[in-house]
N, C-alpha and C positions, 0 to 999 in steps of 0.2 A: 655450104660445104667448103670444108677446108681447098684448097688448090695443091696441086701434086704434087708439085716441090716444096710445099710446109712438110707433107705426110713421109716425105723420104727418115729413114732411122727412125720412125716410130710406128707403136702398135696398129694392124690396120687388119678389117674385115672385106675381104674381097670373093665376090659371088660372080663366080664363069660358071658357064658349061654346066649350072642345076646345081653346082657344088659349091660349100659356102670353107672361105682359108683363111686362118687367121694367123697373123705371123708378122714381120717388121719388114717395111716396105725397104726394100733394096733397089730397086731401080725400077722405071720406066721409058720404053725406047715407043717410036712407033710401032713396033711390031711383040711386042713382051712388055710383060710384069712380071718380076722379080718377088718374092718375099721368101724370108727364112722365118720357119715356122719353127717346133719345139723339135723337130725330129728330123727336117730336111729344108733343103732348098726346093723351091718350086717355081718353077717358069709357067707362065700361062700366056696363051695370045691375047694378045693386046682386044684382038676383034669378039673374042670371049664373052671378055667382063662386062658384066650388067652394072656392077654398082663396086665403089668403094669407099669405106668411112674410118673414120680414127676408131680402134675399138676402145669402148665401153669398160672399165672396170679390167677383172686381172682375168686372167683364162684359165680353168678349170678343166681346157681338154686332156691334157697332161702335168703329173702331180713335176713340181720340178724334180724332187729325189724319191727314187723305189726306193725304200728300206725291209730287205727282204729279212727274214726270221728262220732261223734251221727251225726243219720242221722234227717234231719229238722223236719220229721214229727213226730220223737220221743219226741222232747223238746216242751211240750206245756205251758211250765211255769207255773207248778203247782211246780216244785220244787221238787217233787219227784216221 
């Protein structure tokens, strides 16, 4: 296993609390773990964490861009 100051700024799978977080290791104190995932920052207790690893391939939990589409019955060609 990598050591926790290689894993700081990069992708990492971290499981506390039943919960599995994937996101870019920001920091580690005694007391917290730091990562920014696609949509927040999340602190977890340190005493928490079961496991953490470099992740795996790209993440799939979130697309990086919504590209959203009016939908048909929105456009009724008034133009605005």
């Amino acid at each position: 296993m990598a050591e926790i100051r290689e894993m700081i700024g990069k992708e990492v799978e971290v499981t506390a609390g039943g919960m599995a977080y994937r996101g870019t290791l920001i920091e580690v104190t005694d007391s917290e773990v730091t990562i920014r995932t696609a949509l927040q920052w999340v602190s977890l207790p340190a005493s928490s964490v079961g496991q953490m690893r470099l992740a795996a391939g790209r993440s799939t939990a979130v697309a990086d861009r919504i590209n959203v589409e009016p939908h048909p019955e929105d456009d009724d060609g008034a133009g605005g």
